[in-house]
Every structure is written in structure tokens, then in C-alpha cells.
Backbone as a printed PyTorch tensor [residue, N CA C, xyz], in Angstrom:
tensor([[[  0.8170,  -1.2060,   0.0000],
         [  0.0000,   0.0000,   0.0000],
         [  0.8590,   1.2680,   0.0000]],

        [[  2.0930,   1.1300,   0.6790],
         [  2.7600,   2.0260,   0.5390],
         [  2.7470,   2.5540,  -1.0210]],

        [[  3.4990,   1.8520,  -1.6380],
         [  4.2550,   2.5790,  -3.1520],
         [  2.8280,   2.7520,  -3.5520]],

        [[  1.7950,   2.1320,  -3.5780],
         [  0.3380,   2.6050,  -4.1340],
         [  0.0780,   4.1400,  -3.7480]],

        [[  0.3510,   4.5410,  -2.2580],
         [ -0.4050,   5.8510,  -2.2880],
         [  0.5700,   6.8460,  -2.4480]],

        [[  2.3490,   6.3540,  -2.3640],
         [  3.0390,   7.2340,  -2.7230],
         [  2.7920,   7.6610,  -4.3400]],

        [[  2.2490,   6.4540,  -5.4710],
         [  2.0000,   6.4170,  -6.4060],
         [  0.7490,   7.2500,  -7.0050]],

        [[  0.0730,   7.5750,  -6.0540],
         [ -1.6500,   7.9200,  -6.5730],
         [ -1.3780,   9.9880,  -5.9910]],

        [[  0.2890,  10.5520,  -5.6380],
         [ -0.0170,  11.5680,  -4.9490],
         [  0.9930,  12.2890,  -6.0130]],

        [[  2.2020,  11.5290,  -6.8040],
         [  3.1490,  11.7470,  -7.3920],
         [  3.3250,  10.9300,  -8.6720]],

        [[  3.9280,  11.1310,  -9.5350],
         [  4.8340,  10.4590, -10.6090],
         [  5.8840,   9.9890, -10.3340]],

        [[  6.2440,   9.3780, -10.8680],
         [  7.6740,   8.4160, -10.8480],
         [  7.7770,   7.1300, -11.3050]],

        [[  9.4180,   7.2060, -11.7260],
         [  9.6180,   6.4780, -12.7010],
         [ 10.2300,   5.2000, -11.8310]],

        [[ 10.4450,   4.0460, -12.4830],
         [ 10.8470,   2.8860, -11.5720],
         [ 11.9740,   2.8920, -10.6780]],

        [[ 13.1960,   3.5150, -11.7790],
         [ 14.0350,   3.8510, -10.7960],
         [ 13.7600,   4.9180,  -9.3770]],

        [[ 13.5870,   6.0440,  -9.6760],
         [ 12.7640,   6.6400,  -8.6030],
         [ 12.1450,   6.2160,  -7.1560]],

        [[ 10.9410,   4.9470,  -7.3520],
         [ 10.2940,   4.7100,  -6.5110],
         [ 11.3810,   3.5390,  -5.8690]],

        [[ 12.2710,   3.0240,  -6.8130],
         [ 13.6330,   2.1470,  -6.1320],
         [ 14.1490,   2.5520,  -5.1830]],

        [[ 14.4880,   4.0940,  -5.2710],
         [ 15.2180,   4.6380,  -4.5420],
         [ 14.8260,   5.4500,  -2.9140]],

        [[ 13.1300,   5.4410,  -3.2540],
         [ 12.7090,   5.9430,  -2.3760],
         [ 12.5760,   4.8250,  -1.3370]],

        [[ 12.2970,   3.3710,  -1.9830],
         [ 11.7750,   2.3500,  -0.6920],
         [ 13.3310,   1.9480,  -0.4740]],

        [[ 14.7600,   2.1330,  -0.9080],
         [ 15.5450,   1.8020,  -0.2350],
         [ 15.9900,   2.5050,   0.7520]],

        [[ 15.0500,   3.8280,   0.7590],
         [ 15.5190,   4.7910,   1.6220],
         [ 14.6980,   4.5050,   3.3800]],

        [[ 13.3920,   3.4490,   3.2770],
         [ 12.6180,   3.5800,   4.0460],
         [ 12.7550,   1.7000,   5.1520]],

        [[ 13.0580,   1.8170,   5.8580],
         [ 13.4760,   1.0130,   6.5450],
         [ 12.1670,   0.0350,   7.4420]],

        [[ 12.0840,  -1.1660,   7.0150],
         [ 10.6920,  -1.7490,   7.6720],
         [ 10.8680,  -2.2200,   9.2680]],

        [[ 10.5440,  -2.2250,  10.0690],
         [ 10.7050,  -2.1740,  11.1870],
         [  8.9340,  -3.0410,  11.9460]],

        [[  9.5820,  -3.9410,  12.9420],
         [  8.4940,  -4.6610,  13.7340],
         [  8.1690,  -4.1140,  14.7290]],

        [[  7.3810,  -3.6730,  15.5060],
         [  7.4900,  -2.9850,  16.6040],
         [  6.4930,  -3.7340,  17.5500]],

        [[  6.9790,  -3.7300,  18.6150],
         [  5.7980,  -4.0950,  19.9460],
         [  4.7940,  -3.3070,  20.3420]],

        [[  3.4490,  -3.7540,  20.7700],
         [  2.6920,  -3.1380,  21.4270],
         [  3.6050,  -2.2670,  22.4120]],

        [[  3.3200,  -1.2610,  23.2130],
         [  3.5920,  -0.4250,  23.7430],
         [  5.4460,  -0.0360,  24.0560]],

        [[  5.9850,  -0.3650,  22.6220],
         [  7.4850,   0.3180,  22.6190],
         [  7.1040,   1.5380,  22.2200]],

        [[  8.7710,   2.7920,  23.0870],
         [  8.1770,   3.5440,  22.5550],
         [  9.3740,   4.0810,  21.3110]],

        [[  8.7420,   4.9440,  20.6960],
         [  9.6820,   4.8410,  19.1290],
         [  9.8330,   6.7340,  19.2350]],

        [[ 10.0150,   7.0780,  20.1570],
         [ 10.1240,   8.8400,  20.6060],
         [  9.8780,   9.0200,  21.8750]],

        [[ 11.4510,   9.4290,  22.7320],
         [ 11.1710,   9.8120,  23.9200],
         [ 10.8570,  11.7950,  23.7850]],

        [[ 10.1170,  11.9250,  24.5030],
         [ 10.3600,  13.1060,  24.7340],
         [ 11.6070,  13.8670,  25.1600]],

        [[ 11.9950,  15.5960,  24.6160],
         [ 13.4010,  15.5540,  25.0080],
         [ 14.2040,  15.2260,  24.0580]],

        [[ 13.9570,  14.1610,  23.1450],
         [ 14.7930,  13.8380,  21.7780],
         [ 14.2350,  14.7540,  20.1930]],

        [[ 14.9990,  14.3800,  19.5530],
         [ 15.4260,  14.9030,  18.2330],
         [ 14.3420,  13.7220,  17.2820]],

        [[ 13.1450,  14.3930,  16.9020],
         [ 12.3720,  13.2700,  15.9710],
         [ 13.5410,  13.2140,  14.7070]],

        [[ 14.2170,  11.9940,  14.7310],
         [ 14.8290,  11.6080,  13.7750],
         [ 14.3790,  10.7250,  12.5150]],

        [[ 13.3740,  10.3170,  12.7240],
         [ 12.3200,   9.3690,  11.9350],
         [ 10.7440,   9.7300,  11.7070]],

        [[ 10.6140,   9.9270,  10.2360],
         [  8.8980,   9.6280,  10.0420],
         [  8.7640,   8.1130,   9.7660]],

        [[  7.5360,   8.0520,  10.1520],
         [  7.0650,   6.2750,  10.0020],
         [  6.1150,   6.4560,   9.2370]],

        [[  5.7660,   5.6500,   8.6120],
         [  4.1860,   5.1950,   7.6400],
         [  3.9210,   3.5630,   8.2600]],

        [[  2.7640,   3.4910,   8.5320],
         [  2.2860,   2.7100,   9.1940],
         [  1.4920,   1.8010,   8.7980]],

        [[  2.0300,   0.5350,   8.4630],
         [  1.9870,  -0.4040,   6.8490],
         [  0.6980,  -1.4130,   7.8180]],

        [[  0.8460,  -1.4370,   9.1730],
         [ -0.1440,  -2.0830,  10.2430],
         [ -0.2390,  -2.2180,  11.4440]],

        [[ -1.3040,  -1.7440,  12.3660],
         [ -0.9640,  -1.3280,  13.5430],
         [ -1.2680,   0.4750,  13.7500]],

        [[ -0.7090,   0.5570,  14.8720],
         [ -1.3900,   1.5230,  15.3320],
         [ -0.3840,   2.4740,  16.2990]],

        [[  0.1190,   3.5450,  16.2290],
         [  1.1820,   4.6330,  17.2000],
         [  0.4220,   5.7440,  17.3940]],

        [[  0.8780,   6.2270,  18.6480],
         [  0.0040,   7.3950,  19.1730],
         [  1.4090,   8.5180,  19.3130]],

        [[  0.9100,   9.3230,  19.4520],
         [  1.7090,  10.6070,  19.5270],
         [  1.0820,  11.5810,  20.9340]],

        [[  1.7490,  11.7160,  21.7950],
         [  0.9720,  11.9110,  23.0070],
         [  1.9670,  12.9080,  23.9220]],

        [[  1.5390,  13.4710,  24.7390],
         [  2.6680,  14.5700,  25.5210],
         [  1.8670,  13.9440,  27.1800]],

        [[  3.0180,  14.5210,  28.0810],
         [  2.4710,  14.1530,  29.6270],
         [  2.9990,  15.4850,  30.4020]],

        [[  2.0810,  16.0300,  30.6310],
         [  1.2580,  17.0830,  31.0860],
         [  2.5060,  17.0810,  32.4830]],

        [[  2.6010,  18.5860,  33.5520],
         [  2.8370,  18.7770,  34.6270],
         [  2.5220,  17.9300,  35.9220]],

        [[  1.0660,  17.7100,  35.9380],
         [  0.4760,  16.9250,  36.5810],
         [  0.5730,  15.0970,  36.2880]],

        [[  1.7120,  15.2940,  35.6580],
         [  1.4170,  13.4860,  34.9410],
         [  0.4290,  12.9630,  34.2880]],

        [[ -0.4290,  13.4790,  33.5770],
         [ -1.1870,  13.0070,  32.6360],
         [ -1.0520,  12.9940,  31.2690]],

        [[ -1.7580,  11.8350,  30.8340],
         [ -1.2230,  12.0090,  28.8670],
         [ -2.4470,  12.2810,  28.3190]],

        [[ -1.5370,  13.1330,  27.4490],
         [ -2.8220,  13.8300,  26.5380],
         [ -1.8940,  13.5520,  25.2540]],

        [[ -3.2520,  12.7710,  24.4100],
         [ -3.2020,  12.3470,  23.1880],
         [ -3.1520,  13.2110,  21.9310]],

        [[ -2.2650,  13.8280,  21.1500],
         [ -2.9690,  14.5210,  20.2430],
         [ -3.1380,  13.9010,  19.0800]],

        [[ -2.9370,  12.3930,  18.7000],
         [ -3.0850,  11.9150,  17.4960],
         [ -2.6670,  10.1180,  17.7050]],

        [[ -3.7080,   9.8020,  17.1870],
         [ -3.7480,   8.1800,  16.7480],
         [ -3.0630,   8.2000,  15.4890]],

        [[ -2.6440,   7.3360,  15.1530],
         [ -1.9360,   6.7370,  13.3920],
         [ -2.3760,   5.7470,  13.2310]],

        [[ -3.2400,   5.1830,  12.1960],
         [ -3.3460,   3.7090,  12.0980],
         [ -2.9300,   3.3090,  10.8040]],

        [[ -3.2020,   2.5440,   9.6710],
         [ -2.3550,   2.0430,   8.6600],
         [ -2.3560,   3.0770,   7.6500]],

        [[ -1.5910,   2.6930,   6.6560],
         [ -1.4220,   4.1260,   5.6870],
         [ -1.3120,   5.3580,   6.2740]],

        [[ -0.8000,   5.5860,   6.9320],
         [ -0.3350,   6.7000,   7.5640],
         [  0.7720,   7.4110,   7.8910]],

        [[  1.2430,   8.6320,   7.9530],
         [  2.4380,   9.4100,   8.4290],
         [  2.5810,   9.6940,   9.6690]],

        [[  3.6720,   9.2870,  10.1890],
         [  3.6700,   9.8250,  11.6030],
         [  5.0690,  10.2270,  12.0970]],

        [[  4.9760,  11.7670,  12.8040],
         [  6.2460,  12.0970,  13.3810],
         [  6.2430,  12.9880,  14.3160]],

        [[  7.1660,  13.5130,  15.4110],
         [  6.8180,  14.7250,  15.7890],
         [  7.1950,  15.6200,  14.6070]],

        [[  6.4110,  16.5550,  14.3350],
         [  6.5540,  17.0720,  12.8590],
         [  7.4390,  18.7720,  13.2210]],

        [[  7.4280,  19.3250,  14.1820],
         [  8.0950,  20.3520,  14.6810],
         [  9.2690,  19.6950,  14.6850]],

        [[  9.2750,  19.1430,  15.6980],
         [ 10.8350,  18.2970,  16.0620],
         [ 11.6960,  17.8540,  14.4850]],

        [[ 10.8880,  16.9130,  13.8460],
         [ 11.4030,  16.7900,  12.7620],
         [ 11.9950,  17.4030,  11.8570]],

        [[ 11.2120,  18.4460,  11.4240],
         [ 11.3110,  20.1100,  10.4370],
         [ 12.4800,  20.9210,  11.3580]],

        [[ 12.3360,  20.7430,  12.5660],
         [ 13.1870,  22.0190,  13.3020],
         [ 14.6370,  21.5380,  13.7030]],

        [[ 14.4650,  20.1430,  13.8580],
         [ 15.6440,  19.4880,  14.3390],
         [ 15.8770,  19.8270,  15.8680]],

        [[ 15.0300,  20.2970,  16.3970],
         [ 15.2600,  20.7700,  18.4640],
         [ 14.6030,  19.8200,  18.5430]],

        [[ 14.1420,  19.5380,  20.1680],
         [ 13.5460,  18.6870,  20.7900],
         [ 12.2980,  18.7410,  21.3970]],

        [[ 11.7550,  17.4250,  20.9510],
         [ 10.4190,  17.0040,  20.9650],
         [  9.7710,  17.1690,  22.2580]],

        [[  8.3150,  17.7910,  22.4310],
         [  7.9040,  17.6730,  23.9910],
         [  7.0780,  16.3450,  23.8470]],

        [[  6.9860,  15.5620,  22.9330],
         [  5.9100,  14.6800,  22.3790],
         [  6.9060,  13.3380,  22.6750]],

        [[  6.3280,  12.2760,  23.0740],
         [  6.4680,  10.7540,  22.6670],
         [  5.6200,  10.4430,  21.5000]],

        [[  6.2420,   9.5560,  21.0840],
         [  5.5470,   8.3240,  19.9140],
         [  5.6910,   6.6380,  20.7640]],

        [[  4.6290,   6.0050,  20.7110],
         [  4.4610,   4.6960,  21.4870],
         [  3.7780,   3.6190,  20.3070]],

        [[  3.7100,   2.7510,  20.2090],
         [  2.7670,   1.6810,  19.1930],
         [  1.8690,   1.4790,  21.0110]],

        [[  0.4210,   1.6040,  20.1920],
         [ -0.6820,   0.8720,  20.4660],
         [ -0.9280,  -0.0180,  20.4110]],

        [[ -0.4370,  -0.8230,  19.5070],
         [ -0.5620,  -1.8620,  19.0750],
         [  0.7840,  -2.4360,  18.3330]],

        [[  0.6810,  -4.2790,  18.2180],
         [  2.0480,  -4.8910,  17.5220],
         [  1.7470,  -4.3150,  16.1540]],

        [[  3.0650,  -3.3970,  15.3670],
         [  3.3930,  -2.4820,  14.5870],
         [  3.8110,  -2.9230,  13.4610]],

        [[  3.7630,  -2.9820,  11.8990],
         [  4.6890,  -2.8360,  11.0240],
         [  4.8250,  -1.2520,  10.2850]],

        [[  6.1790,  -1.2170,  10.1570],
         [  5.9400,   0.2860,  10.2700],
         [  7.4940,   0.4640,   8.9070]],

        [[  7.1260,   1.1870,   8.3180],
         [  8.6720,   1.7320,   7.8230],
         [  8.8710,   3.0300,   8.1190]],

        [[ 10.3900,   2.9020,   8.5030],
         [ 10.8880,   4.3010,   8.9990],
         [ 11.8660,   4.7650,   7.7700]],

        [[ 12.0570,   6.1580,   7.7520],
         [ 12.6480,   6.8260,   6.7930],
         [ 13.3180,   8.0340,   8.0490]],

        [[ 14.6810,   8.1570,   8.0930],
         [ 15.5590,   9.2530,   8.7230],
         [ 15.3810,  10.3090,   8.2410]],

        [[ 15.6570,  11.5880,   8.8910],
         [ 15.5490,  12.6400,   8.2300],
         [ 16.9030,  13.2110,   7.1800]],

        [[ 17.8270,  12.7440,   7.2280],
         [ 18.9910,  12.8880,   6.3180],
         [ 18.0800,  12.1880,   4.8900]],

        [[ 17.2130,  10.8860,   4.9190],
         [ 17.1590,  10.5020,   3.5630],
         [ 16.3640,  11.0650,   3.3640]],

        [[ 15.3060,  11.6080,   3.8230],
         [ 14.0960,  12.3720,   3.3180],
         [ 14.6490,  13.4660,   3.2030]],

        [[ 15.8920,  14.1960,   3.3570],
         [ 15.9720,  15.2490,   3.0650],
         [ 16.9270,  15.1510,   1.4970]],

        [[ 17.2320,  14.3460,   1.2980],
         [ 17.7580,  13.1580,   0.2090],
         [ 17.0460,  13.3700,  -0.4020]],

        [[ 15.7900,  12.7020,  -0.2360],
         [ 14.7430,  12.4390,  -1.2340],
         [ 14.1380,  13.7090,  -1.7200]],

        [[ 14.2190,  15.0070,  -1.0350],
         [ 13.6860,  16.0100,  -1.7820],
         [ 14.7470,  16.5450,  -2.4320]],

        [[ 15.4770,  16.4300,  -2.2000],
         [ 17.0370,  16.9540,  -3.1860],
         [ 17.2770,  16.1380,  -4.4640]],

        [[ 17.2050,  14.9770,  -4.6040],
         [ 17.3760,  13.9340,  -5.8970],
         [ 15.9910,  13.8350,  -6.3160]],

        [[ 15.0000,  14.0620,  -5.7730],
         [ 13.8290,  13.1730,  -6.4390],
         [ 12.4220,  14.7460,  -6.2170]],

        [[ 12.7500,  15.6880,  -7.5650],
         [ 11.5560,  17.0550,  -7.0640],
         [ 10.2020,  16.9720,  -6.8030]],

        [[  9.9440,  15.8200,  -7.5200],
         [  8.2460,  15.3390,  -6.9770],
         [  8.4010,  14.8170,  -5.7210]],

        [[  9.6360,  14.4910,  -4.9210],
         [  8.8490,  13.9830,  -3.2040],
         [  8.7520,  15.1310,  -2.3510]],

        [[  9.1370,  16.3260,  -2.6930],
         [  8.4970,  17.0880,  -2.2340],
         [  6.9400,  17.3080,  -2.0240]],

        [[  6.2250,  16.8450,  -3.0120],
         [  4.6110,  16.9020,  -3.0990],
         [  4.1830,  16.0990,  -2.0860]],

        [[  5.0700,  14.8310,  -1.4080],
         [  4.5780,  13.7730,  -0.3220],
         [  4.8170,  14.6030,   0.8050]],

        [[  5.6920,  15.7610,   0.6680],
         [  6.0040,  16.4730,   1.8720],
         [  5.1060,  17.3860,   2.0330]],

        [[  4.3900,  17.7150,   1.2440],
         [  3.5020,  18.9020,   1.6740],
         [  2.3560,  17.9710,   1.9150]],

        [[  1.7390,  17.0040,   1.1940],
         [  1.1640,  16.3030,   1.4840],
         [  1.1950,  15.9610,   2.8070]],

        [[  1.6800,  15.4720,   3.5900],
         [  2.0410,  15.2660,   5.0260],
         [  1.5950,  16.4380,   5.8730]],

        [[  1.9940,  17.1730,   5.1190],
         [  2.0770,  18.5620,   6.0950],
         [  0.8310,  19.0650,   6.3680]],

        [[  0.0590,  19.0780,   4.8250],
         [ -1.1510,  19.4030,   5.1520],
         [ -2.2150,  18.1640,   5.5260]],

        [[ -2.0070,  17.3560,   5.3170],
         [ -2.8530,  16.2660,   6.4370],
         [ -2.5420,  16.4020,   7.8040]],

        [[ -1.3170,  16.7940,   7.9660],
         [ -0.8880,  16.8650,  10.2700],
         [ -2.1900,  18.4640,  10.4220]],

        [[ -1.6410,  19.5180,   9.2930],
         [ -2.4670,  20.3740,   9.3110],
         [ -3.8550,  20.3870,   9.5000]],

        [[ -4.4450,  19.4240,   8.4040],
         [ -5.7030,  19.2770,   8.8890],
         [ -6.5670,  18.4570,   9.9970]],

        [[ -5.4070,  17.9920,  10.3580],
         [ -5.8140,  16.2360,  11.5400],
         [ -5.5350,  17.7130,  12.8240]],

        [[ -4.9500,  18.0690,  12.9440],
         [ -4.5450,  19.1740,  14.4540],
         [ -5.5650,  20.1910,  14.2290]],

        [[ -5.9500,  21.0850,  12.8010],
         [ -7.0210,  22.0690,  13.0700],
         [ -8.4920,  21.0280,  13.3330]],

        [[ -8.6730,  20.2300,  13.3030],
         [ -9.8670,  18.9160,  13.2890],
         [-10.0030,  18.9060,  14.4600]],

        [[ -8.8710,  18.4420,  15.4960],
         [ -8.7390,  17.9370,  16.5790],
         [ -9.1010,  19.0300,  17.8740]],

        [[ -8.5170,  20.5220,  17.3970],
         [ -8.2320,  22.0910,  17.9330],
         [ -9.9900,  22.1250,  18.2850]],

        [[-10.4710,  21.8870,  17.3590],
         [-11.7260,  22.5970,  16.9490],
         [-12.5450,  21.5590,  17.7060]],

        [[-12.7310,  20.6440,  17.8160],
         [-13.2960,  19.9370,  18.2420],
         [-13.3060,  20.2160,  20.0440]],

        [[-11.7300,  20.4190,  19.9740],
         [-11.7560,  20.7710,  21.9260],
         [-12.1560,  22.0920,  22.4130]],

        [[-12.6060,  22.8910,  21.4160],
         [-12.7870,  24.1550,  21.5590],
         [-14.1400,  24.7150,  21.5090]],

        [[-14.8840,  23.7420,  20.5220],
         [-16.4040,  23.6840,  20.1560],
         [-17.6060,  22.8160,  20.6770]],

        [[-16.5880,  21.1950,  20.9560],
         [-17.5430,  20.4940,  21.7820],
         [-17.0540,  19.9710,  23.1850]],

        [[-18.1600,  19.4490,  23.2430],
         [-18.3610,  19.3970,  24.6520],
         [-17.7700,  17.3480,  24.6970]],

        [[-17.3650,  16.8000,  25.6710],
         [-17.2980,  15.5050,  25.8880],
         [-18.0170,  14.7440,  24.9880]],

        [[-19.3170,  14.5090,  25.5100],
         [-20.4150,  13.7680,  24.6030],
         [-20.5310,  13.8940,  23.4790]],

        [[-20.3330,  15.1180,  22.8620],
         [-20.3290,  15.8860,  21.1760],
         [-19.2820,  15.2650,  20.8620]],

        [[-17.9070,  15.5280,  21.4810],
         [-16.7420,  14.5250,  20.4870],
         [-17.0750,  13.0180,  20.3890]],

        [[-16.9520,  12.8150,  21.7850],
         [-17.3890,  11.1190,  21.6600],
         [-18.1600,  10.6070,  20.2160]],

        [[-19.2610,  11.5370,  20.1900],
         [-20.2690,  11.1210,  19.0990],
         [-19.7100,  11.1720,  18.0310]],

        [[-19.3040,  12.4450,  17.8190],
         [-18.7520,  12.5720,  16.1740],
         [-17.2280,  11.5730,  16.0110]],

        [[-16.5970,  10.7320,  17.2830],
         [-16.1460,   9.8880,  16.7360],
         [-16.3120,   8.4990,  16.8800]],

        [[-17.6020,   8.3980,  17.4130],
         [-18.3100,   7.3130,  16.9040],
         [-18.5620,   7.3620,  15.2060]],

        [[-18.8150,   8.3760,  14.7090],
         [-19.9200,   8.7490,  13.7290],
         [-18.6810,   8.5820,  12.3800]],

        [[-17.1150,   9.2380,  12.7240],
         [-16.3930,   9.3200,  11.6410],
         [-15.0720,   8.7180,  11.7920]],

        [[-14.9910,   7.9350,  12.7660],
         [-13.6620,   7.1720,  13.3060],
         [-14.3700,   5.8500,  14.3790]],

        [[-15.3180,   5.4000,  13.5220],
         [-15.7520,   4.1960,  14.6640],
         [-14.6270,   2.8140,  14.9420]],

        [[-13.9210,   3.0540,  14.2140],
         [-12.3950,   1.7870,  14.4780],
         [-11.5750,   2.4770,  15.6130]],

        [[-11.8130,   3.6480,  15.8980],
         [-10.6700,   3.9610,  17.8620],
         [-11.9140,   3.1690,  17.9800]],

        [[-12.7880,   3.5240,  18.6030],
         [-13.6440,   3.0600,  19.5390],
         [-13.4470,   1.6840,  19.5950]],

        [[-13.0360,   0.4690,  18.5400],
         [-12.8290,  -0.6470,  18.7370],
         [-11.8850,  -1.1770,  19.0210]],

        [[-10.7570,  -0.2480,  18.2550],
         [ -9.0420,  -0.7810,  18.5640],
         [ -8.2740,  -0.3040,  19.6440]],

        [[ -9.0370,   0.7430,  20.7600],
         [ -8.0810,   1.4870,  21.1610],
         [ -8.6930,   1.2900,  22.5320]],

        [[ -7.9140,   1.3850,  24.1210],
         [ -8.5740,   0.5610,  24.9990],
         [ -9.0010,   2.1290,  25.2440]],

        [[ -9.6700,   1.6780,  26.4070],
         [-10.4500,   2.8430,  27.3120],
         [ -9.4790,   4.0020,  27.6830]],

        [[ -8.3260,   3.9050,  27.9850],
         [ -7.1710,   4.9320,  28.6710],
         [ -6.7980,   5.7120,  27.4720]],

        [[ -6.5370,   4.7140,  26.5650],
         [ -6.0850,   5.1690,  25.2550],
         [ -7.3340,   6.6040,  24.2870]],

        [[ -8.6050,   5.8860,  24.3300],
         [ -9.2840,   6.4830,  23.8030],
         [ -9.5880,   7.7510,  24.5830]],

        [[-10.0100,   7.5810,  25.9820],
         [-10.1240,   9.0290,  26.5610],
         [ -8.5110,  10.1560,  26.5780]],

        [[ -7.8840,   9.4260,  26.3360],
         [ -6.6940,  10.2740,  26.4760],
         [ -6.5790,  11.1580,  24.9570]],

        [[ -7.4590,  10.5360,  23.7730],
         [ -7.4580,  11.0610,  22.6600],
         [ -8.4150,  11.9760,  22.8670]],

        [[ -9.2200,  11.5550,  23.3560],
         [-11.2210,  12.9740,  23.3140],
         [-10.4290,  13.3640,  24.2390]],

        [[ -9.6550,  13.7170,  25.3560],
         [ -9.1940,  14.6890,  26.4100],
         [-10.2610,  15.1290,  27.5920]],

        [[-10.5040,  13.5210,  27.7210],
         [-11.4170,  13.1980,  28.6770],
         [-10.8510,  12.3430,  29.9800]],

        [[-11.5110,  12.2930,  31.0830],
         [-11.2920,  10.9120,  31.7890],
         [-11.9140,   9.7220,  31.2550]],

        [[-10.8830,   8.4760,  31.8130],
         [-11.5600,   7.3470,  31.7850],
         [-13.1510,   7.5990,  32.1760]],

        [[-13.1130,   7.7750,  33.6090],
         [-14.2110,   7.8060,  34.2150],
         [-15.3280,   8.2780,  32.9650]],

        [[-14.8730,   9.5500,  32.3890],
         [-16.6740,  10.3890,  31.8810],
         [-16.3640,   9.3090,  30.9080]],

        [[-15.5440,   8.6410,  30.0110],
         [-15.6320,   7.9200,  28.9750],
         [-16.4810,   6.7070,  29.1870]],

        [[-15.8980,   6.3060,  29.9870],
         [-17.1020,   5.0440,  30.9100],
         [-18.7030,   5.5480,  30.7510]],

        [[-18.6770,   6.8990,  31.2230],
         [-20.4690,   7.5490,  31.4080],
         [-20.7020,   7.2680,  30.6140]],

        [[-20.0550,   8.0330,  29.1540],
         [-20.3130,   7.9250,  27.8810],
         [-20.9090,   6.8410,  27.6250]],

        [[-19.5720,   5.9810,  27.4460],
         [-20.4940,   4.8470,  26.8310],
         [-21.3140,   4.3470,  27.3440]],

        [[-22.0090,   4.2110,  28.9140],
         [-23.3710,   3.5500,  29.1870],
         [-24.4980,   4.4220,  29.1060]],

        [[-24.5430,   5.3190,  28.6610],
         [-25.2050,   6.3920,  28.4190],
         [-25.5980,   6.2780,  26.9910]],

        [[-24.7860,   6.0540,  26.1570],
         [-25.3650,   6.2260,  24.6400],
         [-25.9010,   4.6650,  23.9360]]])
């Protein structure tokens, strides 16, 4: 699926797409390793061939707050950290047992230097984190607990199945507890 959607966003020629998957490294990952400490240098984007990584920060008070699930076909990085090269306030963890390919930021920066169409996967990226964070902004700003819950019942009903209870309220930026209400409530 990879070279498919790198394929359906860009052109390229065989050699090309050769060069891009030798650049991208497949990797197994465990349920709850984590693949970004906070404090570090995001040195790696992942695309997420199966399975599931969260991207999450832990608060003053020790709590995690989720700002993003990844599940297959997907990009995932701290994307500041990455672009800026300083350090991440964010972890990356698998949710779940992972196949994942990683790509360093030296080759992706490779890849936009030798190859001018992977730039288009880069903005691409950019504006999907863009639109997944103004999605997410808006949602904590406009609804209320029950209102998110719903609308991600309504347009993401696979968290609700793949993702445990801690996990999922930590994404709506809820407690377990009201998540619990939630669901015996609806």
C-alpha cells in the first residue's frame, strides 16, 4: 500500500520509486514500545503499513494527553521536532504490535534533493498533520465531551474498537471515568 499511495499523490519512474523504498526502513514494533522519547530529536517519520502509534505529551500533573492516533497508511512524526531538528515535547508509542517503515531525516531530506516530486509527499504530510490538528483544535474548543465522543463514533468508529479505554479518553481529552459515562449512556 505504501508505493500505491506514494504512487496515486506523485509520478515516478521505476528507478525513482527504487530509490525511495531503499531509503525507508521496515521495522516490527511491539505493542507499547516507545519509538520517541520526549526531550529527543524526531529523527524518523514512520508510515504505518499495520498497527497503530500514538503521539501523546504528559502534562505537569502526569497526565497524557493524546494529540493523534496513526493507524495504517499513515504518516507519523513529531513534525516540529522533525522540520526544526530541536527537541520534541511529544512521545511516539505503538498501540498496538506495529509494522511500520521508517525513513531518517537525512534521507528524506535526500529524497527532496534527488527526487523534485517527493516534495509533493512532503507537503502532502504537512497538510494532512495540518488538517488532523485544526480537526482535533476545533473539536476541543467547540464540543463538549459527549459531542466529540459522538462525532467519533460517527467518523472514526475503528478507535472506539481498537483502542482501549485509557487510550481512547486520552485522545477525546477526557477521563476514563466520563468515557465510561459515555459509553453507558449512549
Amino acid at each position: 500500500m505504501f508505493t500505491e499511495l506514494i504512487q496515486t499523490k506523485i509520478k515516478l519512474n521505476e528507478i525513482q520509486i527504487s530509490n525511495i523504498l531503499s531509503c525507508f526502513k521496515p521495522m516490527s514494533i511491539k505493542k507499547n514500545s516507545t519509538l520517541l522519547e520526549q526531550n529527543a530529536v524526531a529523527n524518523q517519520l514512520f508510515f504505518i503499513k499495520k498497527g497503530c502509534l500514538r503521539l501523546y505529551y504528559i502534562n505537569e500533573e502526569g497526565n497524557i494527553l493524546t494529540r493523534f492516533m496513526a493507524f495504517e497508511n499513515t504518516f507519523l512524526t513529531s513534525i516540529v521536532s522533525f522540520i526544526s531538528r530541536e527537541s520534541s515535547s511529544e512521545y511516539i508509542q505503538a498501540v498496538e504490535d506495529s509494522e511500520i517503515l521508517a525513513i531518517t531525516h537525512n534521507d528524506f531530506i535526500h529524497l527532496r534533493q534527488t527526487i523534485p516530486a517527493w516534495n509533493d509527499i512532503y507537503i502532502y504530510i504537512l497538510e494532512y498533520g495540518l488538517t488532523v490538528i485544526n480537526s482535533k483544535l476545533s473539536s476541543l474548543l467547540t464540543q463538549n465531551a459527549t459531542e466529540r465522543y459522538l462525532s467519533l463514533l460517527k467518523k472514526n468508529p475503528e478507535l472506539v474498537q481498537r483502542l482501549s479505554n485509557a487510550n481512547l479518553a486520552a485522545y477525546l481529552n477526557i477521563s476514563p471515568e466520563t468515557l465510561s459515562r459515555l459509553k453507558s449512556q449512549i
